[in-house]
C-alpha positions as CSV (number, residue, x, y, z in Angstrom):
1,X,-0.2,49.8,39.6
2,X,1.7,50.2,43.0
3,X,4.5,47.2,41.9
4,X,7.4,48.4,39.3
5,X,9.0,46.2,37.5
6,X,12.4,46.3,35.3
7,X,12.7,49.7,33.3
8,X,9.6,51.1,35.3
9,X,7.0,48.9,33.7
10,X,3.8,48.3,36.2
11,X,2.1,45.8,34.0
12,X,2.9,42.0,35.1
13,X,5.3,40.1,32.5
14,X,3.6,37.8,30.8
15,X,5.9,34.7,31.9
16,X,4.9,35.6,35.4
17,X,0.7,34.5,35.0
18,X,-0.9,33.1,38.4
19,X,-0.4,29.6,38.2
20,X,-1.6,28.7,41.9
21,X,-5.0,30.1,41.7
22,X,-7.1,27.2,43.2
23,X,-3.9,25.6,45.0
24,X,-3.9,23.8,48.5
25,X,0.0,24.8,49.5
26,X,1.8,23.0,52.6
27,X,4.7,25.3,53.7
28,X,7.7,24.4,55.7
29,X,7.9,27.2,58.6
30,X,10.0,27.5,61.4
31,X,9.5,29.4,64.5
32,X,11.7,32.3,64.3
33,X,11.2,35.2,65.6
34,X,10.9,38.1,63.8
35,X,10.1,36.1,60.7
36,X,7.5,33.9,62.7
37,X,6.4,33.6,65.9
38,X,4.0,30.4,66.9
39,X,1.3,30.9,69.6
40,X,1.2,29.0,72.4
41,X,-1.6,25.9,72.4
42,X,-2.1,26.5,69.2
43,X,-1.8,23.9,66.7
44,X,1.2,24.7,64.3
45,X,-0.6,23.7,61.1
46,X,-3.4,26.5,61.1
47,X,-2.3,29.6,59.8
48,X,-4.1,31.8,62.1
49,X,-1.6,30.6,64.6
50,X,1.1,31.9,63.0
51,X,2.4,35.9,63.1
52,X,5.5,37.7,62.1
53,X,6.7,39.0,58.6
54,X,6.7,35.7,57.0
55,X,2.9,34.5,57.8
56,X,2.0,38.3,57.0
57,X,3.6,38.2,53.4
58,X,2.1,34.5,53.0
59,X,-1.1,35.5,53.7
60,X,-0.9,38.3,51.5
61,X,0.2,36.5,48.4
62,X,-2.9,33.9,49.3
63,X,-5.1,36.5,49.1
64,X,-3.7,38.2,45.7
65,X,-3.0,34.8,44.3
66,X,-6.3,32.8,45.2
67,X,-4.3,29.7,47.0
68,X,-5.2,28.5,50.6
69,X,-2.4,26.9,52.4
70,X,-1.1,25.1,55.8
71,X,1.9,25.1,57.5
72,X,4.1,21.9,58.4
73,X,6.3,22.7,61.1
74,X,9.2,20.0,61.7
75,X,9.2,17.6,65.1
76,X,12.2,18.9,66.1
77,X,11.9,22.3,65.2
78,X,14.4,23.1,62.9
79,X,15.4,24.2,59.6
80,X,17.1,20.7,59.1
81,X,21.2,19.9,59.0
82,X,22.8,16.9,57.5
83,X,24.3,13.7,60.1
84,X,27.2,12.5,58.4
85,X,27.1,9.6,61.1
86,X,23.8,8.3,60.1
87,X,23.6,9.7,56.6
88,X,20.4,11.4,57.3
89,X,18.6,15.5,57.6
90,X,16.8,16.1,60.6
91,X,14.2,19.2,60.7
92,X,12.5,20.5,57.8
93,X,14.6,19.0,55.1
94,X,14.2,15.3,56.6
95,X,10.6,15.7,57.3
């Protein structure tokens, strides 16, 4: 009753229904902070590693939404560009 939608309405639309109840999620996530900050000797995959706005809003929508999830975080640490010598993404997008 706290979430408005379009032309004040607080029920949910009905297109929107929870379709990842019961879902096992793997997220792409980058450290970058504020959004996300890794601790150290930690392995990047668990979520309780993870801190900053984005893990907090992830978490939260877990919760309300009934998924569990893990993060993949790329090799090399980045959100991923395109090499026009070799044809290929690096980061997240060519993980």
């Amino acid at each position: 009753s706290s979430i408005q939608f379009l032309g004040g309405r607080t029920e949910v639309p009905s297109p929107f229904t929870n379709r990842l109840s019961g879902f096992h999620l793997r997220l792409g996530i980058v450290a970058e902070p504020p959004l996300a900050y890794l601790t150290q000797n930690c392995s990047d995959s668990v979520p309780e590693c993870w801190s900053g706005l984005m893990p907090t809003i992830t978490e939260k929508l877990a919760t309300d939404l009934n998924f569990t999830f893990e993060y993949v975080y790329p090799e090399d640490h980045k959100y991923g560009g395109y090499n026009t010598t070799t044809g290929s993404w690096n980061g997240m997008i060519g993980d």
